[in-house]
C-alpha positions in Angstrom: -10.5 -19.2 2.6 -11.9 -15.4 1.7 -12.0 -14.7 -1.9 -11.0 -11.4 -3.6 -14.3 -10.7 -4.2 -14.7 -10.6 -0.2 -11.8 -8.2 0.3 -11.7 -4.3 0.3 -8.8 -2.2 -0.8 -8.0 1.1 1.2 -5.6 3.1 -0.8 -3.3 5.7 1.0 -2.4 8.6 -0.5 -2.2 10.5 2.3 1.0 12.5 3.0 2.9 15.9 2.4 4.8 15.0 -0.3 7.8 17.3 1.3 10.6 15.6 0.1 8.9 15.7 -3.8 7.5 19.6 -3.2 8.2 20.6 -6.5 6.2 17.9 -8.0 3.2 19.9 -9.6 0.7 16.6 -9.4 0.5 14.3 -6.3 3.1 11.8 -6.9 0.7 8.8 -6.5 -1.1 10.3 -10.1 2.7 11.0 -12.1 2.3 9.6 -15.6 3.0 6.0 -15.4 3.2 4.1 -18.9 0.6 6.6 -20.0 -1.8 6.1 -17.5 -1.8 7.9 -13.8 0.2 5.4 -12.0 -2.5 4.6 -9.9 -4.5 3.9 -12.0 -2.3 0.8 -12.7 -2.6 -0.3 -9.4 -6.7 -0.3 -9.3 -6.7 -2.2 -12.9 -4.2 -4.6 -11.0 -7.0 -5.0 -8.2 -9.6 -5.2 -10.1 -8.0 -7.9 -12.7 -7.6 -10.0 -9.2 -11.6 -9.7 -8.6 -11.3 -6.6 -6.0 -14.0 -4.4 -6.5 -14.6 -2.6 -3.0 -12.1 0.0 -3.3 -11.4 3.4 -1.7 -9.3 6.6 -2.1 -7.7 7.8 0.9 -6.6 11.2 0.1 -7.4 15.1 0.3 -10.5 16.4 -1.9 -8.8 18.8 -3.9 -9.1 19.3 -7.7 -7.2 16.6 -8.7 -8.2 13.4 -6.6 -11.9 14.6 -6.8 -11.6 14.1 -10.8 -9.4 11.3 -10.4 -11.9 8.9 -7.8 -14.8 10.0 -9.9 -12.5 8.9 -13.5 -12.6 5.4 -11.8 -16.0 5.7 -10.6 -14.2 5.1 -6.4 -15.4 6.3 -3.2 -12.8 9.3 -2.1 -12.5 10.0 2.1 -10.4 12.5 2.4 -7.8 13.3 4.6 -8.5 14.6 8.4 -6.9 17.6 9.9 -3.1 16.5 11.1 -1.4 17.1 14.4 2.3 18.5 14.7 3.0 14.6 16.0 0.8 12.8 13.7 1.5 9.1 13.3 0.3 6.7 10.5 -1.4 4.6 13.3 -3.6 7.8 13.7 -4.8 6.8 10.4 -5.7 3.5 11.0 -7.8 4.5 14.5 -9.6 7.6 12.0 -10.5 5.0 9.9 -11.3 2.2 11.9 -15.2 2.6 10.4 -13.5 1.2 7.2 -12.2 -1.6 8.2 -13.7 -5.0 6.6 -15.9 -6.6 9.0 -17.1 -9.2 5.7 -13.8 -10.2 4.1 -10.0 -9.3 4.6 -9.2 -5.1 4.6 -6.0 -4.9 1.8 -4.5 -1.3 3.1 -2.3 -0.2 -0.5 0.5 2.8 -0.5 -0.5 4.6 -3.4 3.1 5.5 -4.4 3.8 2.2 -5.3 5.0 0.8 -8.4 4.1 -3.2 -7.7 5.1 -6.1 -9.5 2.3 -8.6 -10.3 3.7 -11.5 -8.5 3.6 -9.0 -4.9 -0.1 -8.2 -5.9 -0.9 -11.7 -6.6 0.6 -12.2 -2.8 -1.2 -9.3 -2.0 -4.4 -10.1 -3.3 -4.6 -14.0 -2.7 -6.9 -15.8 -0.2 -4.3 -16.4 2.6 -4.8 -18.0 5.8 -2.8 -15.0 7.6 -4.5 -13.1 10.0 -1.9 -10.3 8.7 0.7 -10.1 5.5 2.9 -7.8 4.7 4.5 -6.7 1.6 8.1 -5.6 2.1 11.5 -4.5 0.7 14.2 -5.5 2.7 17.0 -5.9 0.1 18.5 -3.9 -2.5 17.0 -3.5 -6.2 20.2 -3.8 -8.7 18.8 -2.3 -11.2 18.4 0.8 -9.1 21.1 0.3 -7.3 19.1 1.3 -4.0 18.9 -0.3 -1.0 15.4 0.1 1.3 14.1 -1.2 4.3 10.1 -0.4 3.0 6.6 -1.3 3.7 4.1 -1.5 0.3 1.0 -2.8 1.7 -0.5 -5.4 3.8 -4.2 -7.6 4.3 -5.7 -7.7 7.3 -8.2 -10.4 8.0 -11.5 -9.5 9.5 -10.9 -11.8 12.9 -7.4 -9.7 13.8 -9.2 -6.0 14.4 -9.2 -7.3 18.3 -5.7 -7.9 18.1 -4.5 -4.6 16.4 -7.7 -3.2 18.5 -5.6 -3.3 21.7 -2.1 -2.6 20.2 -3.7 1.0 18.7 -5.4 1.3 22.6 -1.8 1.2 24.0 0.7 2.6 21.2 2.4 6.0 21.8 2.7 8.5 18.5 6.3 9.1 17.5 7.3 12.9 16.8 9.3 11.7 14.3 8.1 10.8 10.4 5.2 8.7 10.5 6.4 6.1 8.8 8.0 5.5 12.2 5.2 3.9 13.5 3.8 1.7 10.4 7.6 -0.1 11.5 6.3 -0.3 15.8 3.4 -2.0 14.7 5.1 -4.5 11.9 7.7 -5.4 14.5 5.4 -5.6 17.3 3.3 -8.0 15.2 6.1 -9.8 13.8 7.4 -10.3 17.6 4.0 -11.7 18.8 4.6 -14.1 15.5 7.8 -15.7 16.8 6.7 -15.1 20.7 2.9 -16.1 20.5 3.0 -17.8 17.7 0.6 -16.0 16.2 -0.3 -16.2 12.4 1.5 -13.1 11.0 3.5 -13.4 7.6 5.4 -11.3 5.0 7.3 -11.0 2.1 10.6 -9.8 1.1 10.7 -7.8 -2.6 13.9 -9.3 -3.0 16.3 -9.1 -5.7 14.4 -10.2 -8.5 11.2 -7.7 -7.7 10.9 -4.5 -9.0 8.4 -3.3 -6.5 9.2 0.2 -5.4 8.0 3.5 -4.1 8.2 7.2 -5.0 10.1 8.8 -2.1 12.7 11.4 -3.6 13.4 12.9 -6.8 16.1 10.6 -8.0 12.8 7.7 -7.9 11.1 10.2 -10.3 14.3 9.8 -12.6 13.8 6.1 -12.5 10.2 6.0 -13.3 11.6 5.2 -16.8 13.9 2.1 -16.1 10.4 0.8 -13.9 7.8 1.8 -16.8 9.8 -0.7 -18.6 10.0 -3.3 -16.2 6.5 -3.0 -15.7 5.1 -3.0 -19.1 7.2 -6.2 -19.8 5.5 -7.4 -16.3 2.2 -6.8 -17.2 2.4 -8.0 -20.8 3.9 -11.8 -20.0 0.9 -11.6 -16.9 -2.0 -10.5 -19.3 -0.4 -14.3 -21.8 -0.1 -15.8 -18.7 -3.9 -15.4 -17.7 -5.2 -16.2 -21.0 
């Protein structure tokens, strides 16, 4: 089973930001519990032994500072097309992808729980797993259908190899596209049997991401959340 030493963590903070414009930082760096919020989510991969870690984002001002703060390689972003697709992103960076160990792909808008990094992070015998909200979140009273991350063992590039060889780009948001390739996978699961896995947020999780500007007005309800998380996992691990 690969250890989390063996696994590398590509973080995405790729993106426009259109629907948070006004937003004068990127959104994946807004003050989380006094700490850039992703900065929460690189102690949280590091704390699980996960040391190979890289920015993907663009190279202005801001991420420069912020990848050399936590001492992290930073690729930046490649020029977009009008129909730009996520799975674009995945064939520009296809040089990244673990060849030693599993390849942990991490939206950097994310505010995770510990128990979906621990699922994130574990050694799992899933050649893919994916971290997903398909219910509502009460306390938010929000309902999403959303994808937060996913691993990727080494022996499944041929697999997704041949699915990004035949795919077509959607016109549409990108995100459009990180669903084709979750259902197609998820299809070949219950069809082929083949070893692909996720889970559900539920309920009880507060994972969520920064989409729109009523998220930003519940960073506070989630900075609570989380610091309560964090505090009963940091007693937990001692």
């Amino acid at each position: 089973m690969p250890s989390p030493s063996s696994t590398r963590a590509i973080l995405l903070c790729q993106g426009e930001q259109a629907r948070l414009w006004n937003l004068k930082t990127p959104k994946h760096l807004v003050s989380f519990n006094g700490r850039p919020l992703l900065a929460r989510t690189i102690e949280m991969l590091r704390a699980r032994g996960i040391q190979d870690i890289i920015i993907n984002a663009d190279d202005t001002e801001a991420w420069t500072k912020f990848a050399w703060d936590q001492k992290l390689q930073l690729v930046p972003e490649f020029d977009k097309k009008p129909d730009q697709d996520f799975l674009d992103v995945l064939v520009h960076f296809r040089a990244l992808w673990n060849t030693s160990g599993p390849t942990l792909w991490i939206y950097g808008d994310t505010v995770f729980s510990n128990r979906m990094m621990d699922e994130l992070c574990r050694g799992r015998t899933n050649d893919i797993f994916f971290a997903t909200r398909f219910s509502p979140f009460p306390p938010l009273g929000k309902w999403r259908a959303e994808i937060f991350g996913w691993t990727m063992q080494a022996r499944y590039h041929e697999s997704l190899d041949s699915f990004l060889r035949v795919r077509q780009c959607s016109p549409y948001h990108k995100a459009t596209d990180v669903w084709s390739l979750f259902h197609y996978l998820m299809d070949r699961r219950d069809n082929e049997e083949r070893d692909a896995a996720f889970l559900d947020a539920g309920e009880e999780d507060y994972t969520f991401d920064l989409d729109y500007e009523g998220d930003l007005a519940d960073l506070s309800l989630l900075e609570m959340l989380a610091q309560d998380d964090d505090t009963q996992t940091r007693e937990g691990r001692r």
